[in-house]
N, C-alpha and C positions, 0 to 999 in steps of 0.2 A: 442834593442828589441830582439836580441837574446838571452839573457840571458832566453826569454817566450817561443822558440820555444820547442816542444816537442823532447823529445830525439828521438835519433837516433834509427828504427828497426833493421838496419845491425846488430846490435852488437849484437840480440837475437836470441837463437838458438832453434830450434825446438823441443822440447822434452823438455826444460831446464824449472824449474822452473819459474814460472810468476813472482814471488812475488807479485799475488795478494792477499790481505786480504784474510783469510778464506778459502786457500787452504794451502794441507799440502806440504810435500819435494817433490812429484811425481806429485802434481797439481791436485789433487782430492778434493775432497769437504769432509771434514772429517763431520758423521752422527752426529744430533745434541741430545744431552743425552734429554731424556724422560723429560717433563715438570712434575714437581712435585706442584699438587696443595695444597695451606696450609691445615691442617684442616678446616672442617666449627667450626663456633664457636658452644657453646651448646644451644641446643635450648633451647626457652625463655619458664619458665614454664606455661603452660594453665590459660588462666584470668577467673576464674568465672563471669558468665553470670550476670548480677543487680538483684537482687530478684526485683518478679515480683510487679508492681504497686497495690497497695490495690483498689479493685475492688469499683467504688461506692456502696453505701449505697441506695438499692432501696427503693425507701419509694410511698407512696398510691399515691403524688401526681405526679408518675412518671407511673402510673398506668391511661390506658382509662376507664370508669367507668363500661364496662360494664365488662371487665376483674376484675375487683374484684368481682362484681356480681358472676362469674361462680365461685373464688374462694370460697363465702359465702355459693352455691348453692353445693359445692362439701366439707366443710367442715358439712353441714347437711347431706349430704348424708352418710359420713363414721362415723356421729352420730349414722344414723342406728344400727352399729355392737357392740355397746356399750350397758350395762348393762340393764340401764339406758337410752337412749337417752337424756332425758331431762338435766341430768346430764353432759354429753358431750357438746351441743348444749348451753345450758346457760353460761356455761362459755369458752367454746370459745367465742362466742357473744359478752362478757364482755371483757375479755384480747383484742379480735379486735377493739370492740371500743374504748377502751382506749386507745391503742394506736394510732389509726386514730387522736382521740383529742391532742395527744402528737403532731404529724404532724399538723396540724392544718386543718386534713380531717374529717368535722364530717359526723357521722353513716347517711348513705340514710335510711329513712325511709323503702324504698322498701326493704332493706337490710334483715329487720327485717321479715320483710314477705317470702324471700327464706329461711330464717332460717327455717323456718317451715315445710321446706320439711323431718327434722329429723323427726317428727312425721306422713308424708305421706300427707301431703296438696301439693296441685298441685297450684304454682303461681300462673298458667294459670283458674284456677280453679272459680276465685274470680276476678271482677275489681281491676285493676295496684292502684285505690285511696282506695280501701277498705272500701267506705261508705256504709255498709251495715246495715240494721236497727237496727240489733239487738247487734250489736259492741256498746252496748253504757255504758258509767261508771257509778258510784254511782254520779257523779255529772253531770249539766247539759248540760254537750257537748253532743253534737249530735251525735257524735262517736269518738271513741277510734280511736289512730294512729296505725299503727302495731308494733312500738316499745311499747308502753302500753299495748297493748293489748298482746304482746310478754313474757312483762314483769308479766301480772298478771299467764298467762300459767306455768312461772317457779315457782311463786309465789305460785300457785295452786301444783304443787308437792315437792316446796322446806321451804315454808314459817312454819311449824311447822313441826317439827322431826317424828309425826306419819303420815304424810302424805304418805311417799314412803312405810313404807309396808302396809297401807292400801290400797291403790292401786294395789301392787301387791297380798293384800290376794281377793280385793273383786272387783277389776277391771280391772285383768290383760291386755286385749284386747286394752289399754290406753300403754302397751309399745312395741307393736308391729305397725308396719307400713304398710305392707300388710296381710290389713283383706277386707274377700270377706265383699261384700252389704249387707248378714246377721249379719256377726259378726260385722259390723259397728251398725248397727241395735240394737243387743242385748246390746251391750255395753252402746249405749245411754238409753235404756229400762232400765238398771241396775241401772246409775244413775239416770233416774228418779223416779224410785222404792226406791230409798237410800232417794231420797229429800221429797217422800211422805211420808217416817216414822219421818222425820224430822219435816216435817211441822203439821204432827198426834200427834209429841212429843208435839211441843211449841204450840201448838193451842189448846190443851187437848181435840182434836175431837177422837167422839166414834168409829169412823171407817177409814180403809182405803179408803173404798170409798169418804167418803167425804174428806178426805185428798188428793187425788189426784185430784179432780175438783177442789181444790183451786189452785194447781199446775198447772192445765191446763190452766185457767184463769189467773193466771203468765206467762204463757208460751205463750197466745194469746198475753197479752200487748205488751210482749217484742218485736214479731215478726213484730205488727204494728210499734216501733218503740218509745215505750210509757214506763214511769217508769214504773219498776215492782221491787217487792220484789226476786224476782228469781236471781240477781245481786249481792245480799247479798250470796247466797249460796257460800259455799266455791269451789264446785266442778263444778262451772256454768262456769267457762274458759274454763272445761276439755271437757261440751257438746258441747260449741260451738265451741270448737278444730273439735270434731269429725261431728259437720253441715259443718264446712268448707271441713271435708273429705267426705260430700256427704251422711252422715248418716242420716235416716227419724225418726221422733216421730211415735208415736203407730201405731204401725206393729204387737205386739203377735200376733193379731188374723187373720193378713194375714200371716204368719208363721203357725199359728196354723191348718189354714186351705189348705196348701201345704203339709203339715206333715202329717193330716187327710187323705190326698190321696193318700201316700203311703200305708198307714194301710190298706185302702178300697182296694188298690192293690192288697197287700199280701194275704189280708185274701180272695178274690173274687177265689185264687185259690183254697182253701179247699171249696167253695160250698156249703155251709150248709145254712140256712135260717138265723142261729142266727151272722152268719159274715158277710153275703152280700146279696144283694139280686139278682145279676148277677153272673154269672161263668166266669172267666176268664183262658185261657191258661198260662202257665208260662211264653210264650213267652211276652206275650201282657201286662202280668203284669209287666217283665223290663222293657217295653216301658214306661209305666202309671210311674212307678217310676222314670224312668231313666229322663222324661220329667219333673216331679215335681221336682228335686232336679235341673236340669239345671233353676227352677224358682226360687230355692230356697230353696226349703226344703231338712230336715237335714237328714243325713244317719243313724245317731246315734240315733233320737229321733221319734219314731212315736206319733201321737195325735190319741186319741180314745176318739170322740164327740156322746154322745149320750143324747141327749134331753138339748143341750147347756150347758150339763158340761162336759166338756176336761178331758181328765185323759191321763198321760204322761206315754210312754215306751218307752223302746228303741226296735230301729226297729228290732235290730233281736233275740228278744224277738216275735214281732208278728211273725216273721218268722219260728221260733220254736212252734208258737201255730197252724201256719197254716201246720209245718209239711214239708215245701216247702225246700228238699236240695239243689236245684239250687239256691234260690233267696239266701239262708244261706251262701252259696260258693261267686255268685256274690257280695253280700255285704264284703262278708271280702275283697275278691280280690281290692275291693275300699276303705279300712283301716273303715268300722264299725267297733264302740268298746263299749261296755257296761260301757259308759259314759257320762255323759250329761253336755255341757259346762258350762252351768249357770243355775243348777237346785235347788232350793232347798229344795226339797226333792229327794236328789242325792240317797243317805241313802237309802232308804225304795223304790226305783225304782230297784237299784242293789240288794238288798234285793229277792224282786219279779222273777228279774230274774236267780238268782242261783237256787231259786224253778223252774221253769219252765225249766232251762234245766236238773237239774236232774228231774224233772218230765218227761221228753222226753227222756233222758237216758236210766230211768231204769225202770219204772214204765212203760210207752207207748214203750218199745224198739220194740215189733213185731211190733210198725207203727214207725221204725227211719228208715230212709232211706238215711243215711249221711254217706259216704265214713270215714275211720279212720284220714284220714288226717286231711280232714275239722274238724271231731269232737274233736281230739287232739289241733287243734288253739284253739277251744271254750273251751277247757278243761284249755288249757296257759292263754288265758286272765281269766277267770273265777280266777285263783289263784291272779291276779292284782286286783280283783273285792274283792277276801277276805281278803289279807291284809288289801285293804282299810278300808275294814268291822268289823277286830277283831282288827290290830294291834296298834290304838291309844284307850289305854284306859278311856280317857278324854274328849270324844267326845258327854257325857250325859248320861242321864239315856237311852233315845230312843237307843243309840248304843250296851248300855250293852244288851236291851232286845234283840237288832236285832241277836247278838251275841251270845245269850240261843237258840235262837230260831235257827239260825244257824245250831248249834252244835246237837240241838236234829236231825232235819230234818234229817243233813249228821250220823249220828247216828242211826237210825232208816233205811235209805237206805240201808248203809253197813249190818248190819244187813238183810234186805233182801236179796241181792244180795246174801250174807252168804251162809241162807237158802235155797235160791234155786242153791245151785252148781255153782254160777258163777265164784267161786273160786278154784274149783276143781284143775286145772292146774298151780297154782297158788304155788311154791315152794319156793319161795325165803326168805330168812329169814326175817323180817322187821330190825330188828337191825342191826345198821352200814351200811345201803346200800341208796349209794345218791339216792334222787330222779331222778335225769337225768340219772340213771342207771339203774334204774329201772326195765325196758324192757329186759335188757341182763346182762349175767352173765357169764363170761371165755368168749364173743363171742357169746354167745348160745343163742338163744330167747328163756326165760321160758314164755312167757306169752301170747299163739301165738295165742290163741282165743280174737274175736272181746270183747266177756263176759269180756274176761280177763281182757283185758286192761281199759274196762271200768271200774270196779271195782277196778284196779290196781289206776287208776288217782282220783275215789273218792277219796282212802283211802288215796292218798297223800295229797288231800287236808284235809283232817281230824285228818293226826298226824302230818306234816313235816310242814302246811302250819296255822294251828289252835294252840295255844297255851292252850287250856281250855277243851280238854280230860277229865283232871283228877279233875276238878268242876260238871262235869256231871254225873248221874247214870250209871253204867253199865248197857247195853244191854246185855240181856240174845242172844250166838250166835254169837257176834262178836267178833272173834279171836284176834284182836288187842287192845281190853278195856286193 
């Protein structure tokens, strides 16, 4: 067992190496060299991401119904801003529901009905079923769906090639959407006026009067709910497009008679026996007017009834005869304009009142009492008034006259004015000088008399604005023949 005993410490000396591992000759702990770590390996390159999942394919049946509703309701709406409306709105309609049947979603009837809001119908306007009497077709259902009755609407502006610009030459009020309660009004008035020359044609009746009692008598059955010949009309979708916007039958003579009393207005303020039989302040006459056009009546058109025959002007025309520059100013201020929406005798109204303001111009000038501003607008529009007037020269024989006569009138004025010195100040060369320049030359106002300018704005309308000078006799006196 000795052989196991631990050696002996005598023999170790103090100071003397241990010889234990990991010390050096002095018995220190020798410092251990710096750990060196491997390199890291190289990073591994970036994994692109999976391209992303193809997103489902929405389709209508994944759609709650009344979400497509607002889609249908919102692609008629932005039919609005289109040419056309009907054009936009029909074939979308189309391309949607075909599609829907692709899905196996067919069209909701009701569908066809928000459709219709491109043309200004209110849903809400009409029962959700649309049994309305007078929705009925040339055969004997009781009433059309709104998708037939959708369908005859496109049909009515798309089924023959002159339909769309007959419409825009003779019933423009048919592609707009917001029209007040009169121009609803006139519109359907127009095409009943269209259906009475129709039914005057095929009937060989001697009159329009009696042409239009047949129509009316059409227009009763219908509304009971009874055949009528008024179904056959081509443009019979497009009235009762605009019934469904609220629009009334024979109105002229409630129109006529709002319009009447503006005239009785205007004229009550010159006072005279042969205009009214009351006086009215200028004030009291805005009132009387401003009340009748909040009913309805037009800014543009007065009626002048005398012994139950109407005679049409435009109102500030009377307002030139009564002389009135406030009511003259007011009116424009509210876009009056010597035009009349659906007149036809547009012609020979504008006619009248190019006389009447240069009769008020130059002939009555010690009774003008109209600021240069105001009478520089009537002077502006008056040139839109003669274009109209001279520059299509295919407009009949009635235009070529109105257009002799024109030329003599503003011929014969310049010439006065001539004569009496209203030209006196009046320097400016006529050749090469624009009209919108007229007035000034370097800066300078040559034309600085109220005379001046008056004379100055005829004569533009008679050489810059008139092409038929040189078909007319010279006038002895005016400088400009």
């Amino acid at each position: 067992m000795a052989s196991h005993r631990l050696p002996s410490l005598a023999t170790l000396r103090l100071g003397a190496a241990t010889g234990m591992p990991g010390n050096n000759a002095e018995g220190k702990r020798p410092m251990k060299a710096p750990r060196v770590e491997p390199p890291a390996p190289p990073a591994a390159p970036p994994v692109a991401p999976p391209p992303p999942a193809e997103p489902a394919m929405l389709l209508l049946t994944h759609l709650p119904r009344d979400v497509i509703s607002k889609v249908v309701t919102q692609a008629a709406l932005d039919a609005r801003n289109a040419e056309v409306p009907a054009s936009a709105i029909c074939a979308w309609m189309q391309r949607f529901c075909t599609a829907a049947r692709v899905e196996g979603v067919p069209c909701d009837d009701y569908w066809y009905k928000l459709a219709l809001a491109a043309f200004g119908v209110d849903p809400d306007a009409v029962p959700r079923s649309g049994q309305l009497k007078w929705m009925r077709g040339l055969t004997n259902k009781r009433s059309l769906s709104w998708r037939e009755f959708f369908g005859s609407v496109c049909d009515a502006f798309f089924a023959h090639p002159n339909h769309v610009p007959t419409i825009r030459r003779s019933f423009p009020a048919l592609l707009t959407y917001n029209l007040t309660q009169r121009q609803l009004d006139g519109a359907l008035t127009a095409l009943m006026i269209y259906g009475t020359n129709i039914i005057k044609t095929k009937r060989n009746l001697p009159t329009h009067e009696e042409a239009f009692e047949v129509l009316k008598a059409d227009w009763a059955r219908l509304m009971q709910g009874k055949p009528s010949s008024l179904l056959t009309y081509t443009w019979w979708p497009l009235m009762s497009l605009l019934l469904l916007r609220g629009a009334e039958p024979y109105t002229m003579q409630k129109y006529a008679a709002l319009d009447h009393e503006v005239y009785v207005a205007i004229m009550a303020t010159r006072g005279d026996a042969l205009s009214t039989h009351e006086r009215l302040s200028t004030e009291e006459a805005l009132r009387r007017i401003a009340d009748a056009v909040a009913r309805g009546a037009s800014l543009n058109v007065a009626c002048v009834t005398v012994e139950d025959n109407p005679t049409v002007m435009f109102t500030l025309q009377a307002a030139l005869v009564a002389k009135n520059g406030t009511i003259i100013r007011w009116l424009l201020d509210r876009g009056a304009k010597p035009f009349a929406p659906r007149q036809y005798y547009e012609m020979a109204q504008q006619y009248r009142y190019m006389r009447q303001l240069l009769t008020s111009t130059v002939y009555d000038y010690n009774e003008w009492q109209v600021d240069w501003d105001t009478t520089h607008q009537l002077f502006e529009q008056l040139f839109t008034v003669i274009e109209h007037l001279f520059d299509d020269p295919d407009k009949g024989p009635a235009s070529r006259e109105f257009q002799r006569d024109g030329m003599q009138i503003l011929n014969v004025a310049t010439a006065h004015m001539y004569d009496n010195g209203w030209a006196d100040d009046f320097h400016t060369p006529w050749e090469g000088v624009d009209p919108s320049e007229i007035f000034q030359r370097d800066g300078v106002d040559v034309v600085a008399g109220f005379k001046v300018k008056v004379y100055a704005s005829w004569m533009t309308a008679q050489h810059e604005k008139l092409a038929l000078a040189d078909q007319l006799p010279t006038i002895p006196g005016n400088p400009f023949n």
